[in-house]
N, C-alpha and C positions, 0 to 999 in steps of 0.2 A: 479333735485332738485330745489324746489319754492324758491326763495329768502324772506328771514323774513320780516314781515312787516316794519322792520326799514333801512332796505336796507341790503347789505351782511353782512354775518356773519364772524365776527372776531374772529381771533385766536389768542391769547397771544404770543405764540411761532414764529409768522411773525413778531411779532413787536421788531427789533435788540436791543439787549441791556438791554432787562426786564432779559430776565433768569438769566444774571449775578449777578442784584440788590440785594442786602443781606436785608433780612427782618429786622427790628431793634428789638435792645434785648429789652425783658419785662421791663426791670429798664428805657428803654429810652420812652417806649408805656406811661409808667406809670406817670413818668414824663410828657409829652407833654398831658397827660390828667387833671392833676391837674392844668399846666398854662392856661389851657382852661377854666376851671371852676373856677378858681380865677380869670381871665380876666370877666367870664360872672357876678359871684359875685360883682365884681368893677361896673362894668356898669348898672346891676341892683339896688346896692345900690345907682347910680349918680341919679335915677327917685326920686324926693321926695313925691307922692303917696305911694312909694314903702318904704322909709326911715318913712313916718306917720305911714304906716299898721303894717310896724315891730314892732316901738315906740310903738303903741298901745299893739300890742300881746304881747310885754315884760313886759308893766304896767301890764296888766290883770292876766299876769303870777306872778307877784310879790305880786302880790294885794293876789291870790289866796293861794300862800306860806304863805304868813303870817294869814290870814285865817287859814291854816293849822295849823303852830306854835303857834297860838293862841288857836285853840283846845285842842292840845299837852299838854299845858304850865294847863290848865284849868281840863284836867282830862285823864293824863299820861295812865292811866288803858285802855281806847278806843282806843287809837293808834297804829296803827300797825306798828309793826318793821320795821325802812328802812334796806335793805340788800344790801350790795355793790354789785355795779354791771353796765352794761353798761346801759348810760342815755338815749340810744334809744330804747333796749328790756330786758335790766335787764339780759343777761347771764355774766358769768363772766369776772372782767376787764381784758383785757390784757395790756394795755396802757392807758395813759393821754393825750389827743389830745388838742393843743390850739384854738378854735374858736370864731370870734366876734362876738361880740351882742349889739345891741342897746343901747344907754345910754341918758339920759337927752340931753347930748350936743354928738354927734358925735356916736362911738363906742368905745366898753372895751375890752378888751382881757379875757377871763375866760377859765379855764381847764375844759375838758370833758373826764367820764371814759369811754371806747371805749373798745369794746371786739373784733374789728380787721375782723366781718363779714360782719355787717350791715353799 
């Protein structure tokens, strides 16, 4: 038998002490995935490129709401029905998630309805 091009092939089961290892439970996978991406969150939000592009995209978003509301407010008949539902694809709520968002000075805390898939 040819040897693999990265040199010999290893086997899990030579290596003392793996079989015994216990895989960790899903609540702890779960866990150590969310400090991760709240760690990346933190350290992205530290670039202030990155803290301007948000700022921006939350103005433009605000700007564009009232926009809206101002439509609404001006001829109720045009507007179409909001339907509860989750902020990311509109199936139903299962939950209120708390996430930050950019604010004039710093970041706010707002509730988001969250259907528990996306």
């Amino acid at each position: 038998m040819a040897a693999s091009a990265g040199g010999f092939r290893r086997n899990v089961q030579h290596w003392p002490g793996r079989a015994e290892e216990k895989s960790p439970a899903p609540f702890e996978i779960l866990e150590r995935q969310k400090a991760c991406k709240r760690g990346y969150m933190r350290r992205w939000r530290a670039v202030p490129e990155n803290r301007a592009r948000e700022r921006e995209a939350a103005r433009k978003s605000r700007a564009a709401r009232r926009n809206r509301m101002t439509l609404i407010r001006l001829d109720p008949g045009t507007a179409i029905a909001a339907k509860p539902g989750c902020s990311y694809c509109g199936r139903p709520t299962v939950k209120v998630m708390k996430r930050l968002v950019a604010a004039e000075r710093g970041y706010r805390l707002i509730r988001v309805a969250y259907c528990g898939i996306c």
